[in-house]
N, C-alpha and C positions, 0 to 999 in steps of 0.2 A: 696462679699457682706458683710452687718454687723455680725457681732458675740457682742452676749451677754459678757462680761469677765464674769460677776458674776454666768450668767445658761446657758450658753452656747449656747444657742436662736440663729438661724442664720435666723428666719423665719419671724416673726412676731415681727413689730416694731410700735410703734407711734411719733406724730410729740407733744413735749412739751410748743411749743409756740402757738397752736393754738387750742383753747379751743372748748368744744364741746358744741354745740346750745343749745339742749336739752339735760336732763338727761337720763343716761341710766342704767338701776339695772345691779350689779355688770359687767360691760363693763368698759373701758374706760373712762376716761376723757378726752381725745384728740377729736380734731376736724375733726385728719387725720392720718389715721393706714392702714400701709401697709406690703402688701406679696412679700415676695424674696422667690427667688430660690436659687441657687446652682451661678446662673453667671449673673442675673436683677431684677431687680422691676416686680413683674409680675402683683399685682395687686392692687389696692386702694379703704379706704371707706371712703366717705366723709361726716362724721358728722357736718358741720359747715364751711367747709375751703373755700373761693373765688375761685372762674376759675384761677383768675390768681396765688392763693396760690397752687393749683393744678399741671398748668402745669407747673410754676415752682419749686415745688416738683416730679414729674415725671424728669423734667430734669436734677437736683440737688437735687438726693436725700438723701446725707452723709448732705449738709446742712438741711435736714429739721427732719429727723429721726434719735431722738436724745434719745428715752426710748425703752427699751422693754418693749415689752406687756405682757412678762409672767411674769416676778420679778418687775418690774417699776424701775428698775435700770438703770441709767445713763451713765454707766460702759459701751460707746460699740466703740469697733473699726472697722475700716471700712479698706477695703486693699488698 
């Protein structure tokens, strides 16, 4: 699954293209941020994203989870 380069993050990512609806004090700016495990996507929150930005974020999700959420760095490779 992803890894951070910059913090090492394997956990917690967000989606940089899809902006989030309403604002949220110090959270995210993404529309859609999600949980890996160790070997899948386990879980998703949707601030904003469509159904269909959804499930095809669930089923391609090296294209859509492109920051981490703990440094907002762009730095992530995927295996």
């Amino acid at each position: 699954m992803p890894t951070c380069i910059k913090c090492g993050n394997s956990t917690h990512f967000s989606c940089g293209h899809i902006t989030r609806s309403l604002p949220w004090n110090n959270g995210t700016d993404s529309g859609l941020v999600a949980l890996f495990n160790e070997s899948s996507l386990v879980n998703m929150e949707n601030h904003g994203a469509s159904y269909e930005d959804l499930n095809n974020a669930w089923s391609n999700p090296h294209l859509y989870f492109n920051l981490c959420s703990i440094c907002k760095s762009d730095m992530i490779t995927w295996p």
